[in-house]
DOGUVEX-69682 format. One record per residue (C-alpha): x, y, z. Coordinates in nm, 2 decimals. Layout:
<sites>
east	north	up
X	Y	Z
...
</sites>
This chain:
<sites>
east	north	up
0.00	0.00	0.00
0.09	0.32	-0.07
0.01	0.49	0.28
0.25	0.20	0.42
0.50	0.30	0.21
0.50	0.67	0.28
0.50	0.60	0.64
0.85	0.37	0.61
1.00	0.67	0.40
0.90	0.90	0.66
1.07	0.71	0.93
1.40	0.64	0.74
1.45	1.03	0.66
1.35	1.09	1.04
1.58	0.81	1.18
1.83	0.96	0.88
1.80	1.33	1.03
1.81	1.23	1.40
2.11	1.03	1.35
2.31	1.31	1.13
2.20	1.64	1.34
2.16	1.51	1.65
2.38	1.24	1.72
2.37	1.15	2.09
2.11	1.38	2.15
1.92	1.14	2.38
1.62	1.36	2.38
1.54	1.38	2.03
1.59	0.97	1.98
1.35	0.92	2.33
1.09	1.16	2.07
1.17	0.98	1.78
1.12	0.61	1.99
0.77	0.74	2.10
0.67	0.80	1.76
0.81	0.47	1.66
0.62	0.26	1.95
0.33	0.34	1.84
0.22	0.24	1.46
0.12	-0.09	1.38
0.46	-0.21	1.20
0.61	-0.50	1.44
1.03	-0.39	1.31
0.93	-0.05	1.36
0.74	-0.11	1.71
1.02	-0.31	1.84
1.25	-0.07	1.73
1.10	0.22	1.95
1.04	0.03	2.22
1.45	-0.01	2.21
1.52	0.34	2.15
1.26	0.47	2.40
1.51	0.30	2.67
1.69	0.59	2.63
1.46	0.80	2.89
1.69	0.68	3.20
1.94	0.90	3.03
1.72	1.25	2.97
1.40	1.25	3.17
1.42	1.37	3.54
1.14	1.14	3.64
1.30	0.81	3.48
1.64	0.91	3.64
1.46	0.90	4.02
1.42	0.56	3.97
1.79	0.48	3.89
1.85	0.54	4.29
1.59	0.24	4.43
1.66	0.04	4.11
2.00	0.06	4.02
2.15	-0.05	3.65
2.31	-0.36	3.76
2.01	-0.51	3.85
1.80	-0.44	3.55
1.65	-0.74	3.41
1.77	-0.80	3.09
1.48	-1.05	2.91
1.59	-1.34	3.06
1.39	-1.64	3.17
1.38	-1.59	3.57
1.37	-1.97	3.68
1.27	-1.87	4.04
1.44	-1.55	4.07
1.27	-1.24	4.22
1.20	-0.99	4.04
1.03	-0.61	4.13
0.82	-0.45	3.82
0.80	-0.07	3.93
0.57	0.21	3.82
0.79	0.47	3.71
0.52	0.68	3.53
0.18	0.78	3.59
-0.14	0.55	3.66
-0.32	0.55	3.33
0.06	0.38	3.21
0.07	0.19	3.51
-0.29	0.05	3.40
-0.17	0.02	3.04
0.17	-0.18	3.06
-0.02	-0.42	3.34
-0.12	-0.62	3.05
0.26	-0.78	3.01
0.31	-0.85	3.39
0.16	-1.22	3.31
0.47	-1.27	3.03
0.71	-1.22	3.32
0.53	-1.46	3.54
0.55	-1.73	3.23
0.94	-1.70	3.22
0.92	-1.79	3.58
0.98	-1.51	3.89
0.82	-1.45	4.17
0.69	-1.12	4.08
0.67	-0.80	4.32
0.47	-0.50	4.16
0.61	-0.13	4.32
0.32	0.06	4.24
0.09	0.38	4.39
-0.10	0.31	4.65
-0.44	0.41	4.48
-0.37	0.12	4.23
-0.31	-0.12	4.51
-0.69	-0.23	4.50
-0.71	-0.26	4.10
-0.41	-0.45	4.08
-0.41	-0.69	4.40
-0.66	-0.90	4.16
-0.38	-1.00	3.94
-0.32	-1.37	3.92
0.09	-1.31	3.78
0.16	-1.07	4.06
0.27	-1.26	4.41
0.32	-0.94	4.63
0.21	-0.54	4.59
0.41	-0.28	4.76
0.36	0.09	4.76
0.63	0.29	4.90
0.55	0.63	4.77
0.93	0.71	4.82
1.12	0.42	4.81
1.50	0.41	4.89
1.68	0.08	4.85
1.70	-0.02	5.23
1.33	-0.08	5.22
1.26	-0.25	4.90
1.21	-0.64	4.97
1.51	-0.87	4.86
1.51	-0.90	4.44
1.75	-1.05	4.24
1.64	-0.81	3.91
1.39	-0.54	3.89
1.23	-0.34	3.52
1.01	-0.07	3.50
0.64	-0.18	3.39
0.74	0.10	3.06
1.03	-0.14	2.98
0.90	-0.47	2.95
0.75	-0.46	2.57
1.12	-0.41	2.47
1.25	-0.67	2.74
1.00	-0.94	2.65
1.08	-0.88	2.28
0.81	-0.70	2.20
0.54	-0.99	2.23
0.15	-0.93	2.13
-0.07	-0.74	2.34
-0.29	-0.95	2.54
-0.65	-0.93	2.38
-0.82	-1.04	2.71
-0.93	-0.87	2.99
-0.67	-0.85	3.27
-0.76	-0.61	3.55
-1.07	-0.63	3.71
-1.23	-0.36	3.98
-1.41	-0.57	4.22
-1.57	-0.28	4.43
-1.86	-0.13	4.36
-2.02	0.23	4.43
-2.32	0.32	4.64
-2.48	0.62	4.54
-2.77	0.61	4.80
-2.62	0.87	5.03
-2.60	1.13	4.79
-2.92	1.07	4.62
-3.10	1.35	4.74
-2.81	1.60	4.63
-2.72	1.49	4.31
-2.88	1.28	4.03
-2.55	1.14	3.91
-2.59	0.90	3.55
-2.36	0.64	3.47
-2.33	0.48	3.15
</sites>
């Protein structure tokens, strides 16, 4: 197809310009990996999800979590055969919620899995089968993390796993419900 075609060109000159004008200009490849990750070509997906690796280097809020989860530890892909291992929640909830889905491929390769994430996703995320333990230290500092052999940011594991297919089932489930019944002669509140 044509459109397919246009859209490879576009990313060669892009990849072409990044890599001529600014070389080692981490920023501008973490921009160019976002735009990578997301069309539907698996080369070009895969690709981004490598480059966008990259953030540890430039972004303030990847770099905080160099200190609880330092580079020597970082998982590399491998199967875990009864390692530990901590998936943390570097980036906001809707992310969190997002990047959930692939926490199951890390169980498959065999760890005992520890999900570091916010406190108010405690509840959604307790109902996941390939998660063994939940902690939520809002500021976590290596003495108080629970032993781990490895640890990778939820953000990471598409490019650790080898970018594998996205799950087409439903993995998170809210299990509470709302009662409305108090505030029913103040508000008439709809919910579709």
């Amino acid at each position: 197809r044509y459109a397919d075609f246009q859209e490879d060109k576009a990313k060669s000159v892009m990849t072409d310009l990044v890599r001529k004008y600014k070389p080692g200009n981490i920023q501008a490849i973490v921009s160019q990996a976002d735009e990578m990750a997301v069309p539907a070509a698996e080369v070009a997906r895969a690709e981004g999800w490598k480059e966008y690796e990259y953030r540890f280097e430039c972004f303030e809020q990847a770099k905080f979590w160099r200190t609880p989860y330092p580079k020597h530890k970082q998982w590399d892909g491998q199967p875990l055969n009864g390692k530990r291992i901590i998936l943390y929640c570097e980036q906001g909830a809707g992310d969190a919620i997002h990047f959930a889905r692939y926490i199951p491929y890390v169980k498959e390769l065999g760890g005992h899995v520890t999900l570091h994430c916010s406190a108010n996703l405690e509840g959604l995320f307790s109902h996941l089968d390939a998660v063994d333990v939940i902690i939520t230290l809002e500021n976590p500092d290596i003495g108080r993390l629970p032993e781990h052999d490895c640890h990778a940011s939820l953000m990471s594991l598409p490019y650790l796993l080898g970018n594998p297919p996205i799950p087409g089932t439903p993995y998170l489930e809210a299990r509470k419900t709302a009662n409305f019944d108090e505030y029913a002669k103040y508000f008439k509140i709809g919910i579709a």
